[in-house]
C-alpha positions as CSV (number, residue, x, y, z in Angstrom):
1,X,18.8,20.4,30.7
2,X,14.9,21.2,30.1
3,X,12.9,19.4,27.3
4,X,12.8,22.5,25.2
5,X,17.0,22.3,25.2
6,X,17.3,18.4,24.4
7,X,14.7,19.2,21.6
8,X,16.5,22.1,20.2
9,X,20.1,20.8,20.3
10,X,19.0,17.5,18.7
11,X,17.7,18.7,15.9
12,X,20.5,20.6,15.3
13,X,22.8,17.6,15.7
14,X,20.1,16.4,13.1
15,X,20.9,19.4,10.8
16,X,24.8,19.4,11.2
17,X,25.7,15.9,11.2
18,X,26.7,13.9,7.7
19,X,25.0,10.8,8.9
20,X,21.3,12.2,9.4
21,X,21.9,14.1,6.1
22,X,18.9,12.6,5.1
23,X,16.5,13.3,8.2
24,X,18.4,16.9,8.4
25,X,16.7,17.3,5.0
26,X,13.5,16.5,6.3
27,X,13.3,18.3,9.5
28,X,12.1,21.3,8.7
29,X,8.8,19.9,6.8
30,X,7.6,19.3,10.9
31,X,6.2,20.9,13.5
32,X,7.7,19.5,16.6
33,X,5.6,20.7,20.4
34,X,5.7,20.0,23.6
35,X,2.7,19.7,26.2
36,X,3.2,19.0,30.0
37,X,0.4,16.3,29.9
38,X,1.7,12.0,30.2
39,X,2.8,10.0,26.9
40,X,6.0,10.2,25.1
41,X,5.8,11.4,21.6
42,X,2.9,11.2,19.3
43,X,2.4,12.2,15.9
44,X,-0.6,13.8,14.0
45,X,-1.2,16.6,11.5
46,X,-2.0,20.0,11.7
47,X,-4.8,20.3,9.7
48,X,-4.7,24.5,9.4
49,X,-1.0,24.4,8.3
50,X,-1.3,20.4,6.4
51,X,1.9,19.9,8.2
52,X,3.2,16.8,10.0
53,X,3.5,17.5,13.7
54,X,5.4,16.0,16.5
55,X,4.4,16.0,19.9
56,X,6.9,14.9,22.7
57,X,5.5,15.1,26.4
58,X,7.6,17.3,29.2
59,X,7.6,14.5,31.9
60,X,8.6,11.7,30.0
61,X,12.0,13.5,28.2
62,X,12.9,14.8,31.8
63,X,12.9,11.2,33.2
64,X,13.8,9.1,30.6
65,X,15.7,11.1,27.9
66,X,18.8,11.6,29.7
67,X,21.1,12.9,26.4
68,X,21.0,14.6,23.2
69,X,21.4,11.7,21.6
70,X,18.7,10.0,23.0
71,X,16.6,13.0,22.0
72,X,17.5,12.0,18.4
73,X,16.4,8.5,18.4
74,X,12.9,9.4,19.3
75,X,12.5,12.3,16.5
76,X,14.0,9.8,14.4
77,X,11.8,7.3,15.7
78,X,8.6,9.7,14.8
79,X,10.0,10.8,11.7
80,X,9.4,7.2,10.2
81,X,6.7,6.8,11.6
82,X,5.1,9.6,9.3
83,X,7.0,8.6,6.0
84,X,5.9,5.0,5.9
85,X,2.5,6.0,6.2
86,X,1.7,5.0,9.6
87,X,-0.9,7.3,10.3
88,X,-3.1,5.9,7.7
89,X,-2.2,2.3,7.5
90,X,-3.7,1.3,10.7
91,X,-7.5,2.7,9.9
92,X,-7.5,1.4,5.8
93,X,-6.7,-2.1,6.9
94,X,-8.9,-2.1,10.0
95,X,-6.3,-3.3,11.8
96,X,-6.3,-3.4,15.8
97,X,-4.9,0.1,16.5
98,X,-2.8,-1.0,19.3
99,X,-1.4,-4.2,17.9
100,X,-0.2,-2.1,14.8
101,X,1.5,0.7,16.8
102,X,3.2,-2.2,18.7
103,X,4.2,-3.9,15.6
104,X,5.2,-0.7,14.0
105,X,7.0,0.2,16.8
106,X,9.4,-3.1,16.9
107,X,10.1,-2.7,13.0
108,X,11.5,0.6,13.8
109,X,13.4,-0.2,17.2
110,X,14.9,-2.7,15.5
111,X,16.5,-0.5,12.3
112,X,17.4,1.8,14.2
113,X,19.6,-0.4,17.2
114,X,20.7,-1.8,14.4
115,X,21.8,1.8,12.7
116,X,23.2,3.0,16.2
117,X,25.5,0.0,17.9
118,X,29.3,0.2,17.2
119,X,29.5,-0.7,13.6
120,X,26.0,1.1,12.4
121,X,25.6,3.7,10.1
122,X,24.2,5.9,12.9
123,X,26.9,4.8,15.3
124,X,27.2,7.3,18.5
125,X,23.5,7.9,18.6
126,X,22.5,6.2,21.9
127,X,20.2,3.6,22.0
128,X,17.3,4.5,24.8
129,X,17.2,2.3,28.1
130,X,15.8,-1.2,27.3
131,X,12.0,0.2,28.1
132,X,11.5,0.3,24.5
133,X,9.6,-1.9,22.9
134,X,11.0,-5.2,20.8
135,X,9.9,-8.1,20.4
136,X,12.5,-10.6,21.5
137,X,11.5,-13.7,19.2
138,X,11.5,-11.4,15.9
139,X,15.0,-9.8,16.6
140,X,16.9,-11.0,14.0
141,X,14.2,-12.4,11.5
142,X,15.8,-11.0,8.3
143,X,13.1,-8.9,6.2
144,X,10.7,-8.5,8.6
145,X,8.0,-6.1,7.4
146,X,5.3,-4.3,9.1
147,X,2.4,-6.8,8.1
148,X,4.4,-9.7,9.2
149,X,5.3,-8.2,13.0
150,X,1.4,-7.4,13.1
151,X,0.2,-10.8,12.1
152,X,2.5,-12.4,14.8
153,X,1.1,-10.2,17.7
154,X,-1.9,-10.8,16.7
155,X,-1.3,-14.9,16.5
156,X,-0.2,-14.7,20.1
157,X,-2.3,-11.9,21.3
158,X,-3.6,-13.9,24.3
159,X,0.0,-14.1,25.6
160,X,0.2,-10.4,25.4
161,X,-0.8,-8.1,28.1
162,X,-1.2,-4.5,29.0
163,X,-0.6,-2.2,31.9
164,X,-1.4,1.4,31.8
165,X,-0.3,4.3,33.7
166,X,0.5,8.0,33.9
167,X,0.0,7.9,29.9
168,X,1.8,5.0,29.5
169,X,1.4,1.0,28.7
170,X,3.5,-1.5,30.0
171,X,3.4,-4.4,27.8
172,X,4.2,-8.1,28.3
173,X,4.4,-11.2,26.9
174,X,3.6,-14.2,29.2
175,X,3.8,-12.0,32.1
176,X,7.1,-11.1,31.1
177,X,8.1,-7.0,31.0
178,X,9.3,-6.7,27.3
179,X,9.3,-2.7,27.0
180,X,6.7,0.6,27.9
181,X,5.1,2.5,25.1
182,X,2.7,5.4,24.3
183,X,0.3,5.2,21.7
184,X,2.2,7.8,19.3
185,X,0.0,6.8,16.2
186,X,-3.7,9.1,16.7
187,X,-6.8,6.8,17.2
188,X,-9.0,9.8,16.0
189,X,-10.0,9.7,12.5
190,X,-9.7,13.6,12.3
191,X,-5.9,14.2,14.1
192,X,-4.8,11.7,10.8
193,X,-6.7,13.5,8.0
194,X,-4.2,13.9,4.9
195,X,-1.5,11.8,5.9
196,X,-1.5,9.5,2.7
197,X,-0.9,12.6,0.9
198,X,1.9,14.3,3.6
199,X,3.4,10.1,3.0
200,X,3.2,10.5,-0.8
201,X,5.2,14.0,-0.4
202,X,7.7,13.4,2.2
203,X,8.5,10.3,-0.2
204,X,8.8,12.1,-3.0
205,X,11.5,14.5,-0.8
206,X,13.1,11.4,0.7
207,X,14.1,10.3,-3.2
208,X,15.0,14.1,-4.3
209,X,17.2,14.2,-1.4
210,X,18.9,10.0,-2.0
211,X,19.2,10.9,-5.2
212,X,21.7,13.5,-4.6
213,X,23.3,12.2,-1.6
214,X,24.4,8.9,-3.8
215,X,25.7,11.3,-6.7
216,X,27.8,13.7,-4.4
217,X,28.9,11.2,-1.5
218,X,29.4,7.3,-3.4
219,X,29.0,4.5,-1.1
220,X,28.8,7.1,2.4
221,X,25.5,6.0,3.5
222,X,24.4,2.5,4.3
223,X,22.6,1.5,6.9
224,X,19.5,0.0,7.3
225,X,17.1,3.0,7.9
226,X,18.8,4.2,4.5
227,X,17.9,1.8,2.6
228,X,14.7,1.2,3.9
229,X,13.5,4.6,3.4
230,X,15.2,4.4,-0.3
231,X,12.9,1.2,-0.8
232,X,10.0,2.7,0.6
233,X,10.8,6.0,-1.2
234,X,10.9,3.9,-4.7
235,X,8.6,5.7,-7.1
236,X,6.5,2.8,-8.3
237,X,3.2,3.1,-11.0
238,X,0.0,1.5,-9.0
239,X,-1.5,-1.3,-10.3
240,X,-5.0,0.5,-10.9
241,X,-3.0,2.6,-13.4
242,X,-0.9,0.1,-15.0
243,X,-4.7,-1.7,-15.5
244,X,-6.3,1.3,-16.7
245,X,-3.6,2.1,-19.2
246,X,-4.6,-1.2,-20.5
247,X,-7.9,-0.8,-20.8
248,X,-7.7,1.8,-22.5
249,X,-4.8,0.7,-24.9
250,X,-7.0,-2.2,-25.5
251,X,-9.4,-0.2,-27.5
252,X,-6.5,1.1,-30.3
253,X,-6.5,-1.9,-32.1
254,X,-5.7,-0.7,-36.0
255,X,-1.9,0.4,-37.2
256,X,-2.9,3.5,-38.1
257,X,-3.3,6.0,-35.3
258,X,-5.2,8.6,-37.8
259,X,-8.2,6.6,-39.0
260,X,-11.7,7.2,-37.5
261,X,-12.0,3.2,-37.0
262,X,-9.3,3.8,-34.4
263,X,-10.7,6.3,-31.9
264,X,-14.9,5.6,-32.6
265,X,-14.3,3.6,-29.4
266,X,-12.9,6.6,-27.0
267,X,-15.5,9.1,-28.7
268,X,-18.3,6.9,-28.3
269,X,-19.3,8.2,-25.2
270,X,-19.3,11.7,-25.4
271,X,-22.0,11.7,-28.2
272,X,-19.8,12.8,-30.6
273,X,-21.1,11.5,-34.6
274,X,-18.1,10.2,-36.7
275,X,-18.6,12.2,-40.2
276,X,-20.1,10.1,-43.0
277,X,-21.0,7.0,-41.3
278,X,-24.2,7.2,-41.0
279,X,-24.1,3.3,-39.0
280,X,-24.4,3.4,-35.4
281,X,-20.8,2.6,-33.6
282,X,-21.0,-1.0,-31.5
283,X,-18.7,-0.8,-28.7
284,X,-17.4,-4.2,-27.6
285,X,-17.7,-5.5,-24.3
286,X,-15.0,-6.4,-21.4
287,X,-15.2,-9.2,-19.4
288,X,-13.8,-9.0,-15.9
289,X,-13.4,-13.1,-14.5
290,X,-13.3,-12.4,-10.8
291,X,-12.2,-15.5,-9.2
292,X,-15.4,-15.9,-5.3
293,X,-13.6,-18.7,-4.1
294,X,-12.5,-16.6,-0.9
295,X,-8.9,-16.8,-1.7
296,X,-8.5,-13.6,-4.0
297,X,-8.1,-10.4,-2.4
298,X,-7.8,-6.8,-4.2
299,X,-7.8,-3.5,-3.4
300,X,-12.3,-2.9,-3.9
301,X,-12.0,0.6,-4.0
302,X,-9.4,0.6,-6.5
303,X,-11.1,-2.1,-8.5
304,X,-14.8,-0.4,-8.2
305,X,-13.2,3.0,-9.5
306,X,-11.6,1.2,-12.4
307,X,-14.9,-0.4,-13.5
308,X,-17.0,3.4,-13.3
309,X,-13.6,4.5,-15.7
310,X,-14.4,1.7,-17.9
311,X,-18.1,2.5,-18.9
312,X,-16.8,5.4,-20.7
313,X,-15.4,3.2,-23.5
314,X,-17.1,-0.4,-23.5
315,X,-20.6,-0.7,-24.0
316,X,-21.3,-3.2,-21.1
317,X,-18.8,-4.5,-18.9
318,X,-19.3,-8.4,-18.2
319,X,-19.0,-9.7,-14.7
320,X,-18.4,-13.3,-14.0
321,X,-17.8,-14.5,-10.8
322,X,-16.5,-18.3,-10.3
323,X,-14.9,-20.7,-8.4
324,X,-15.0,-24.0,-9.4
325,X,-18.2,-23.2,-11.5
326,X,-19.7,-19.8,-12.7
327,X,-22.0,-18.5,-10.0
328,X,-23.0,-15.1,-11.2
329,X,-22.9,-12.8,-14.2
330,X,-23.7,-9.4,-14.3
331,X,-24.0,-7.0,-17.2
332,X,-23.2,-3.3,-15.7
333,X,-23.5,-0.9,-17.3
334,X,-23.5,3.2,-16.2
335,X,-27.0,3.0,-15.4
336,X,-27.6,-0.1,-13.2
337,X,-24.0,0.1,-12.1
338,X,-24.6,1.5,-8.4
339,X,-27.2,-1.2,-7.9
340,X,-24.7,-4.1,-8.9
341,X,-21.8,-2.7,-7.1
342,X,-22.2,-4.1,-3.4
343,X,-22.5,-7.7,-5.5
344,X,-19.1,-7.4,-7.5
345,X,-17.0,-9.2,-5.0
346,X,-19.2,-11.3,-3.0
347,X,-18.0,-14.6,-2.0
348,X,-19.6,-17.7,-3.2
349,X,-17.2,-20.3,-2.6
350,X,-14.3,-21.5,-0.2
351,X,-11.1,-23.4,-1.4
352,X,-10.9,-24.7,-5.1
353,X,-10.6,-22.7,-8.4
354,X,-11.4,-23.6,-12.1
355,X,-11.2,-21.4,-15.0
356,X,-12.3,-23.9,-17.6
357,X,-16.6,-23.2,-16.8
358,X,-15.6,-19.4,-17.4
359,X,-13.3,-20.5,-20.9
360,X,-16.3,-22.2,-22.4
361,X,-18.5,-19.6,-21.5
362,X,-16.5,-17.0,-23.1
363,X,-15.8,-19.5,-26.0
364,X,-19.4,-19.8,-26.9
365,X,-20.4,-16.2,-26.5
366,X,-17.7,-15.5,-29.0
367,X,-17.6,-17.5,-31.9
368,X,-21.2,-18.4,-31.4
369,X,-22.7,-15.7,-30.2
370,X,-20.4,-13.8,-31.9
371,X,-20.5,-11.0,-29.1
372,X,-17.9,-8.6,-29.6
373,X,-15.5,-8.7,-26.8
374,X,-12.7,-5.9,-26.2
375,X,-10.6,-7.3,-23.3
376,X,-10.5,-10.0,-20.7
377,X,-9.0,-9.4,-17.1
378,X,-8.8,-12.4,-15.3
379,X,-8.6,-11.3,-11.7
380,X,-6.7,-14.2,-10.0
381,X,-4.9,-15.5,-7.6
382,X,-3.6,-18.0,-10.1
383,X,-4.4,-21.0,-8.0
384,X,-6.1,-22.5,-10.6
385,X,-6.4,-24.5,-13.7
386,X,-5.4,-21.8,-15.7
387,X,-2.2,-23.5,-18.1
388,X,-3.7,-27.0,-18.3
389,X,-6.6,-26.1,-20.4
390,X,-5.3,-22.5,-22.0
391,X,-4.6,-24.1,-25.2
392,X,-8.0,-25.9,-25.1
393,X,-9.5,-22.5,-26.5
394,X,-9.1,-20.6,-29.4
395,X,-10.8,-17.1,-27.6
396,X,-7.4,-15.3,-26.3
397,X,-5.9,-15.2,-30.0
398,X,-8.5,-12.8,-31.3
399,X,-9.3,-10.7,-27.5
400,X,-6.4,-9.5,-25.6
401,X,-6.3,-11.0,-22.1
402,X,-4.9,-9.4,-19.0
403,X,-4.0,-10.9,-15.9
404,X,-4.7,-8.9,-12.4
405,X,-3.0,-10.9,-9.7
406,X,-2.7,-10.7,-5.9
407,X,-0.3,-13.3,-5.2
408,X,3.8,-13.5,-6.5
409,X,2.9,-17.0,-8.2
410,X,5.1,-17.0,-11.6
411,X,2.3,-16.2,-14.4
412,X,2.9,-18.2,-17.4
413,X,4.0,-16.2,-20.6
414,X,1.8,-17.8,-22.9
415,X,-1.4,-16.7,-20.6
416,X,0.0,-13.3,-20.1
417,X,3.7,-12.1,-20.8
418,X,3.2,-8.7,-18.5
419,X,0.4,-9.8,-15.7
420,X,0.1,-7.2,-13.0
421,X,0.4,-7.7,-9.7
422,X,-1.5,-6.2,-7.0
């Protein structure tokens, strides 16, 4: 049987079987080649049609693809690959590119062995020879994500080594044979161009196509690949948004949605004059607490974006960086903002965190200062000494306060009953 056959009767052992119901939907969105050059599979994206594309390599499905269904692990294999953002991942995190492909590569092995023994959801699919890579230690850690396969390879990266040929790479771990891979996730910037967006899409089919599976066929599919890609799928509102609604929330402060007093704020900064106020409108002020210890850790692009969005309705934004003391404060506004960006989230400090320097500060510069103040984000990862002195201050019951948070500690209620976690 030549590679083009294997190819063509998998996927339509994809299209026609109940069980892949859900890849059978999503088979059509790819372009799947072949070239007679070494590797196994790779993906990447054609840039003229924006389409996902999967590349399997002659030599390799001759000699080690012996079935059908071994045919349909590896697309299945690719497929998830592309959904879970693969493609992207590796470059945004600046992550060793061959560590990550490894990593990536054992999270998906081991759903779909799982999926495919005797009592799986994918059962009769067969599992490739044993050249695939696992790793043998993470086998049956339950949970495992992507991040936390990486961050193990790279913890024992010196008992890792590599062994290439013919398009290939042997890999092993203290000199021991553990499986042969390709790269199938592109190194080249360009051949991954617009995969966040093909993710984004094929997730948004993935949960069109659950959807309807769980209403016609109740309880049917299970499986681990299933529910990871229903997780994965989830539609979920970004933290930058959630923030930004906020923000901009934060400004409505009056019952009455009609008055002028309500929306001077958002018109502010278009130049617009309210009609018979002839006093000039003060925008307030928001104060962003960034905690510099070392230990907080946010998306920067995100966060920069958010503060350019927020000039349009506050008249400066306040920057106070801290650890266990203040060490900086900047006042940005639209037009020293580029210069003040690089400083934003410079680290001054390792280790510990107090918020009480930053409470006092914000104390004084309210009630005797009397600056007008719009909205506090504390930007936290809620190590700190945040509870103790809370009800030390009088500040947070006359400016709304907002907690941005990168870690999963419980927030207390009385600091912030809907923090938001990034």
């Amino acid at each position: 049987m030549t590679a083009e056959e294997k190819i063509h009767l998998a996927v339509l052992k994809i299209l026609n079987r109940s069980s892949l119901k859900l890849f059978g939907c999503l088979i059509y969105k790819f372009e799947l080649i072949i070239l007679d050059e070494p590797g196994t599979a790779m993906c990447s994206i054609n840039q003229q049609t924006k389409k996902p594309v999967i590349t399997f390599f002659r030599k390799f499905i001759d000699k080690e693809i012996e079935n059908v269904e071994g045919m349909i692990y590896l697309i299945l294999h690719e497929i998830i690959h592309f959904v879970d953002g693969h493609l992207n991942k590796c470059r945004i995190d600046n992550k060793d590119p061959r560590i990550f492909n490894l990593a990536a590569d054992h999270i998906i092995n081991t759903m779909l062995d799982n999926d495919c023994s005797n009592l799986g959801a994918l059962k009769g699919i067969i599992i490739p020879p044993s050249n695939r890579f696992i790793i043998p230690e993470l086998i049956n850690t339950p949970n495992l994500t992507l991040m936390e396969a990486y961050e193990y390879l790279m913890n024992n990266i010196k008992r890792i080594s590599f062994e290439e040929f013919d398009g290939m790479v042997n890999v092993y771990i203290d000199n021991e044979y553990k499986g042969k891979i390709s790269l199938d996730l592109p190194e080249k910037g360009s051949e991954a161009e617009g995969s966040e967006e093909l993710s984004t899409e094929l997730k948004s089919e993935i949960r069109a196509i659950i959807n309807n599976i769980i209403k016609q066929q109740k309880g049917a599919h299970s499986g681990k690949i299933f529910e990871f890609l229903k997780n994965i799928s989830k539609l979920e509102i970004s933290w930058d948004i959630l923030l930004e609604n906020v923000i901009q929330t934060s400004l409505i402060k009056s019952n009455n949605n009609r008055s002028w007093k309500n929306i001077k704020k958002k018109i502010r900064h278009l130049g617009i004059k309210i009609p018979n106020n002839s006093k000039e409108v003060i925008m307030d002020n928001l104060y962003i607490i960034i905690d510099t210890s070392g230990s907080m850790s946010i998306d920067q692009g995100k966060f920069v974006n958010l503060i350019i969005q927020s000039i349009n309705f506050f008249k400066h934004i306040v920057i106070i960086q801290h650890d266990v003391k203040i060490q900086n404060i900047l006042n940005v506004d639209r037009e020293n903002f580029e210069y003040y960006k690089e400083e934003i989230f410079k680290i001054y400090g390792r280790g510990g965190t107090s918020h009480l320097p930053v409470f006092k500060y914000i104390e004084n510069m309210f009630f005797e200062e009397e600056e007008k103040i719009g909205l506090i984000i504390l930007a936290t990862d809620y190590e700190s000494d945040i509870d103790i002195y809370w009800n030390n201050f009088e500040f947070h019951k006359f400016i709304p306060v907002k907690v941005l948070c990168n870690s999963k500690k419980k927030i207390s209620k009385m600091v912030d009953p809907k923090p938001i976690y990034c």
